[in-house]
N, C-alpha and C positions, 0 to 999 in steps of 0.2 A: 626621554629624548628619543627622538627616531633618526636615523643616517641611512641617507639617501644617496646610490650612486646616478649619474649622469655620462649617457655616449650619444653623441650625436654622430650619424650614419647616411652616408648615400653610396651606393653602389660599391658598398665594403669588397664584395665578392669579387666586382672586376678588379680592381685593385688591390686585390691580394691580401687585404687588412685584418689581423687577426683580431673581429669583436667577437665572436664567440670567447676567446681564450682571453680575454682581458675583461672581458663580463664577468666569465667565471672567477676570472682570479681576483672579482671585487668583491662576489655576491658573501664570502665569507666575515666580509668586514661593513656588510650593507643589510636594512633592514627591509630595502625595496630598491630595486635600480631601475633607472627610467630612462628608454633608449627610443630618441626622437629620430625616426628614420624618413629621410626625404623620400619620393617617387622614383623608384630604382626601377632598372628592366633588365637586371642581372641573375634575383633571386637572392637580394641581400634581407628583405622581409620576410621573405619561406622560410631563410635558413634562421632569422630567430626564433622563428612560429616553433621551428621542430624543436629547438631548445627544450622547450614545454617547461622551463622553469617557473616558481611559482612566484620566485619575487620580483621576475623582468617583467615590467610595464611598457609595452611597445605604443608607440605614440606615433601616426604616419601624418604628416607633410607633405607637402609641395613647396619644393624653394623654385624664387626666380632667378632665372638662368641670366638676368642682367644686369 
């Protein structure tokens, strides 16, 4: 069996959202986490890029704004 964590993310950083520290604190209990982050212009995708963790699977998107 594999366990899978899931964060869906836009603009975490303006917002003040701690996915870094709730990443982390799944990745112990995950065998891959998969974090679907919408088109940010914050620097909410950088900062999972520098993560460099090896089981975060970033997925990028664009949601409609309507």
């Amino acid at each position: 069996m594999r366990v899978s964590g899931l964060n869906i993310i836009k603009n975490g950083v303006r917002f003040d959202y701690p996915f870094r520290e709730a990443i982390r604190s799944a990745l112990p209990l995950c065998d891959e986490f998969i974090v679907v982050v919408g088109k940010s212009d914050d620097g909410t995708l950088e900062s999972l890029q520098e993560m460099a963790e090896p089981k975060v699977r970033v997925i990028e998107t664009e949601w409609s704004d309507k």
